[in-house]
C-alpha positions as CSV (number, residue, x, y, z in Angstrom):
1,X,-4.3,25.9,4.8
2,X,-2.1,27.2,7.6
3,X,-1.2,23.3,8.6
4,X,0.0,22.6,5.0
5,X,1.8,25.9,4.6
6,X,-0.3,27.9,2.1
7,X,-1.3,30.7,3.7
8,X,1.0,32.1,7.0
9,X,-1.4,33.6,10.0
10,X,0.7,36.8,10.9
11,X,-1.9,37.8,13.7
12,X,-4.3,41.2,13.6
13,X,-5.2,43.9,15.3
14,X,-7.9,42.2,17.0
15,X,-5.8,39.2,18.4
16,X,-3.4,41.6,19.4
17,X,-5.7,43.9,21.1
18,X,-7.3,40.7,22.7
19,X,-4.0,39.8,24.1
20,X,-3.0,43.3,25.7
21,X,-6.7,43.4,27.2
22,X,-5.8,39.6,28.8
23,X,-2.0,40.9,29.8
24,X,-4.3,43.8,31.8
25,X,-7.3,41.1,33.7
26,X,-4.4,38.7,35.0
27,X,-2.1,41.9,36.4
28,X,-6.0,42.6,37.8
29,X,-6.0,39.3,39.5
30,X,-2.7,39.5,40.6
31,X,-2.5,42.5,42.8
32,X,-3.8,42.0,46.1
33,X,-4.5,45.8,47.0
34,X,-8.2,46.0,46.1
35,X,-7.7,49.7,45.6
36,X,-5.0,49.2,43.3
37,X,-6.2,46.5,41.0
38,X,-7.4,48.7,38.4
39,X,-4.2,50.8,37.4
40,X,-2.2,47.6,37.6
41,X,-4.1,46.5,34.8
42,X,-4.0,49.9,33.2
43,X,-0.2,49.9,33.3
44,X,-0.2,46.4,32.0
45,X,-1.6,47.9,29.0
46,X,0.6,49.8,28.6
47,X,4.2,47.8,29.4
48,X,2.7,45.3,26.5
49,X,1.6,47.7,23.9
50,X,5.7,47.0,22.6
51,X,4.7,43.1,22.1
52,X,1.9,43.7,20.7
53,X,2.1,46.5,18.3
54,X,-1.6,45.9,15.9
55,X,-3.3,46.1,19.8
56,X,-6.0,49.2,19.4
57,X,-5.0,50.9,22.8
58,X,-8.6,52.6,23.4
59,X,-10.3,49.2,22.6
60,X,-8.3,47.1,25.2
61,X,-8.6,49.9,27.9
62,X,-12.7,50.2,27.4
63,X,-12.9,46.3,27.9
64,X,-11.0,46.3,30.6
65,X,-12.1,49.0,32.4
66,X,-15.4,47.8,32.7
67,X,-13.7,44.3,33.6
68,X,-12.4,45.6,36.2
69,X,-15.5,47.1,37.8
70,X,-17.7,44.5,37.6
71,X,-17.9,43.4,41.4
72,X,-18.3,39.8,40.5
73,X,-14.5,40.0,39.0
74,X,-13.3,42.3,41.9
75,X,-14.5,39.3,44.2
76,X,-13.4,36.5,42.0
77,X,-11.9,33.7,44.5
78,X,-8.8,32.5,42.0
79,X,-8.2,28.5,43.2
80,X,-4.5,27.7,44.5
81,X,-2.6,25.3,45.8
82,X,1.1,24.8,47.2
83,X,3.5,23.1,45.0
84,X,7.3,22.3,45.9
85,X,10.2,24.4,44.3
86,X,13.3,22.7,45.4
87,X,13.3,21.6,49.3
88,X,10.5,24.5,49.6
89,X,7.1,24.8,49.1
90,X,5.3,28.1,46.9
91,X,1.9,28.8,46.3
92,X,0.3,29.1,43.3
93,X,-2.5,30.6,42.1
94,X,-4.6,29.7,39.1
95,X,-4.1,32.7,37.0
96,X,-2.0,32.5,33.1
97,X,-1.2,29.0,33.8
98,X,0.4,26.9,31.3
99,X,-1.0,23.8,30.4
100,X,-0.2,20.4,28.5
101,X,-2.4,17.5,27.5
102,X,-1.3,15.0,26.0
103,X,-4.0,12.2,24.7
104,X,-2.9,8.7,22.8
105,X,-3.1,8.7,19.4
106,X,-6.2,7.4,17.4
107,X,-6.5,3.6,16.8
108,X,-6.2,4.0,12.8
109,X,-3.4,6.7,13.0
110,X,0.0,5.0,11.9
111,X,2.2,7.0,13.3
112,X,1.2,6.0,16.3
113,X,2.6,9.5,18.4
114,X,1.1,10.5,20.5
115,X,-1.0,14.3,20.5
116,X,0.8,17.2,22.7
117,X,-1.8,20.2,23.4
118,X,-0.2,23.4,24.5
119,X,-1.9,26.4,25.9
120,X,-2.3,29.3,28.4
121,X,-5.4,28.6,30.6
122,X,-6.5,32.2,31.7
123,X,-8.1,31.3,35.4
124,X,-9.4,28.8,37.2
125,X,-12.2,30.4,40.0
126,X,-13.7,28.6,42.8
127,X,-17.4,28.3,41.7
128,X,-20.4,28.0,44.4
129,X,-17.8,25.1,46.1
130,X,-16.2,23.7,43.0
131,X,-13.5,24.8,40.6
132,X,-14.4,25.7,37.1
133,X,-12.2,27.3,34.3
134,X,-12.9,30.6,33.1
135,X,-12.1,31.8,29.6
136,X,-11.7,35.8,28.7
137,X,-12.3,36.5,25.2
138,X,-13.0,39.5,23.9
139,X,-14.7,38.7,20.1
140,X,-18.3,40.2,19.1
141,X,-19.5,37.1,18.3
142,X,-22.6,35.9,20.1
143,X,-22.9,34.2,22.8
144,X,-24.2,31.1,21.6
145,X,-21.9,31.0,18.5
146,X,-18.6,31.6,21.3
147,X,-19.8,28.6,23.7
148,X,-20.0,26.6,20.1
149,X,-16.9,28.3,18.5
150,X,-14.3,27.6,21.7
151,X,-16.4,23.9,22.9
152,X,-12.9,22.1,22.0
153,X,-10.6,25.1,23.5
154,X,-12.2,24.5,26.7
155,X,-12.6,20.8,26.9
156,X,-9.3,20.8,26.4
157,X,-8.1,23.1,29.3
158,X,-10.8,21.3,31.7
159,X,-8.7,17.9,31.2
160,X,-5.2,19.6,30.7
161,X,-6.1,21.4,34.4
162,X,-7.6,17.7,35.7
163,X,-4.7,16.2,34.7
164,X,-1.9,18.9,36.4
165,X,-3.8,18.6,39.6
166,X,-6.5,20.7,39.7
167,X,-10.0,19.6,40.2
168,X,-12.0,21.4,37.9
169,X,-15.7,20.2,37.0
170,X,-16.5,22.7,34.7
171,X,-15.9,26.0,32.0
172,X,-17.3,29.0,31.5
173,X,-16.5,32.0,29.0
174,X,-16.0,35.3,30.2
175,X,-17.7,37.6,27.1
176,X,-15.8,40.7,27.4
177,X,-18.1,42.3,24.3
178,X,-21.1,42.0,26.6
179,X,-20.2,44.9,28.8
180,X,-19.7,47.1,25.6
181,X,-23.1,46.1,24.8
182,X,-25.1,46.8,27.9
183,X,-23.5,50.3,28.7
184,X,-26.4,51.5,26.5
185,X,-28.6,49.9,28.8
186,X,-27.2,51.1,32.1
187,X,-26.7,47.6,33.3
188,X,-23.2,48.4,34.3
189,X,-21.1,47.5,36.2
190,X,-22.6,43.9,36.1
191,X,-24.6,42.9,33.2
192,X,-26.0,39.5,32.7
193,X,-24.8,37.2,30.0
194,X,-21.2,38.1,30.4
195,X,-20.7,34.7,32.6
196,X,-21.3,32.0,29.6
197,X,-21.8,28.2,31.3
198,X,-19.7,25.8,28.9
199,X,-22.5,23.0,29.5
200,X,-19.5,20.9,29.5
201,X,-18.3,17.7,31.8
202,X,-15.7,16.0,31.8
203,X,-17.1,13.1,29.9
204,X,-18.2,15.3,27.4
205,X,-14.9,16.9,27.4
206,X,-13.1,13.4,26.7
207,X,-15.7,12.9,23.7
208,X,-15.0,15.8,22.3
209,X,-10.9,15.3,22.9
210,X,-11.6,12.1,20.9
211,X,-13.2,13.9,18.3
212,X,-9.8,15.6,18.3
213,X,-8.0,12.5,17.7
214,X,-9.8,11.7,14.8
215,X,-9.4,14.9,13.3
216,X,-5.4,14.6,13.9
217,X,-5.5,11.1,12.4
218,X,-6.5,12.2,9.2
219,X,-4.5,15.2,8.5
220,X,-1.5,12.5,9.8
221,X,-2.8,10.5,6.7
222,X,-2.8,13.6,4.5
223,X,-6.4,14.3,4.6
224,X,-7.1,17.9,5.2
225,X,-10.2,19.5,5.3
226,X,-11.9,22.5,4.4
227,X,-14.4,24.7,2.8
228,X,-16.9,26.9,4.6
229,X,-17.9,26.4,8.3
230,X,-18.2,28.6,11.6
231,X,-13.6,28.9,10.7
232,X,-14.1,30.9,8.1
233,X,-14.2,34.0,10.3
234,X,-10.8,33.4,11.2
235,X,-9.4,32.0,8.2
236,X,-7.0,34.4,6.1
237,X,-8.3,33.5,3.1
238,X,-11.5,35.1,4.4
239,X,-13.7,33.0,2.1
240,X,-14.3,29.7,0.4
241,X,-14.8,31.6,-3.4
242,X,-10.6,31.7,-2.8
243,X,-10.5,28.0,-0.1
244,X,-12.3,26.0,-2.7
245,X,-10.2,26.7,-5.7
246,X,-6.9,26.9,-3.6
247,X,-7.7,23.6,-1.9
248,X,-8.7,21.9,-5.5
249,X,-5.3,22.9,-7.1
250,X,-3.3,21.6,-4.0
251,X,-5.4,17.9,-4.0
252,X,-5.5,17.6,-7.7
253,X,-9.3,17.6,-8.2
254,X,-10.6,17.3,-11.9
255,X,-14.3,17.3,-11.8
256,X,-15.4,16.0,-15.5
């Protein structure tokens, strides 16, 4: 509905507060004084509470807090590389990175243009010898419905990362909610299940790209879908009771 222009996504307070608690884990990564890293990412809190106004202070500060003393984060080996900038060459390091893919368009889609994905790819770690990409969210969702819910999100960034240079081989989630959860049960600062392993290749993540393609074929051809899934959490509509009708008025459905 958002594609077609029915309803308008204006962002909440928990997408805002997710993106304050991200502004505060990369200013984390990015200062080198181990003694400083946590009030850099406290201050980053603050200096982007103005961009994101719906953010829920408290909320971003308690997941970052524990973030930030986890050891396994404190210790996180961030990949980099050198890359020229003019007759010079910089290093860069894997942290907020933008990304493009950009993947041919499906056999049966006549427009024949080609897709362009965009996005922010939050790190890229070096991982027991290999590179891997690693995802921050900070939903309450389970664990198995996030590695399910973001499968596309992060086969994406795996070949968008391939494809810029990096060799990455795999994805994981970091699942900011689980720290929350296991302060009850003293298994601070570093709880399992936090770490969530992607299962995904990057075979699987070209399948699942393709998938893509299909799916952009057909709204290209004016075929959208809709009704209830695992989306309707983030829909605005909040429900298919007001999808369904919505969607039947729009495509001119008369059921007899």
């Amino acid at each position: 509905m958002e594609a077609i222009g029915e309803i308008i996504d204006e962002g909440n307070a928990g997408a805002n507060t997710g993106s304050v608690t991200h502004e505060a884990v990369a200013a984390f990564h990015k200062e080198q004084n181990r003694q400083l890293k946590e009030q850099a990412g406290i201050a980053a809190i603050a200096a982007s509470l103005p961009k994101f106004p719906l953010a829920d202070r408290r909320s971003a500060e308690i997941y970052f807090e524990h973030y930030a003393k986890d050891p396994r984060n404190i210790n996180a080996v961030l990949a980099t590389r050198t890359v020229p900038v003019g007759n010079l060459r910089q290093l860069e390091t894997a942290l907020e990175l933008p990304v493009k893919l950009v993947l041919p368009p499906h056999s049966m889609d006549e427009t024949k243009e080609p897709i362009h994905i965009t996005g922010t790819l939050d790190q890229i770690r070096v991982d027991n010898g290999t590179l891997a990409v690693y995802d921050y969210k900070t939903g309450e969702t389970s664990g198995f419905a996030m590695i399910n819910d973001y499968a596309y999100q992060l086969a994406a960034y795996m070949l968008a990362a391939k494809y810029s240079g990096w060799d990455v081989t795999g994805a994981k989630l970091i699942r900011g909610y689980t720290y929350r959860e296991r302060a009850r049960a003293a298994e601070l600062p570093s709880p399992p299940y936090v770490f969530l392993d992607m299962g995904l290749t990057l075979k699987t993540a070209e399948i699942l790209m393709d998938r893509l393609r299909r799916e952009v074929m057909l709204i290209r051809r004016g075929i959208i879908d809709f009704g209830p899934g695992p989306h309707c959490g983030y829909c605005k509509l909040k429900s298919h009771a007001n999808c369904i009708p919505l969607a039947g008025n729009i495509f001119g459905f008369n059921w007899r």
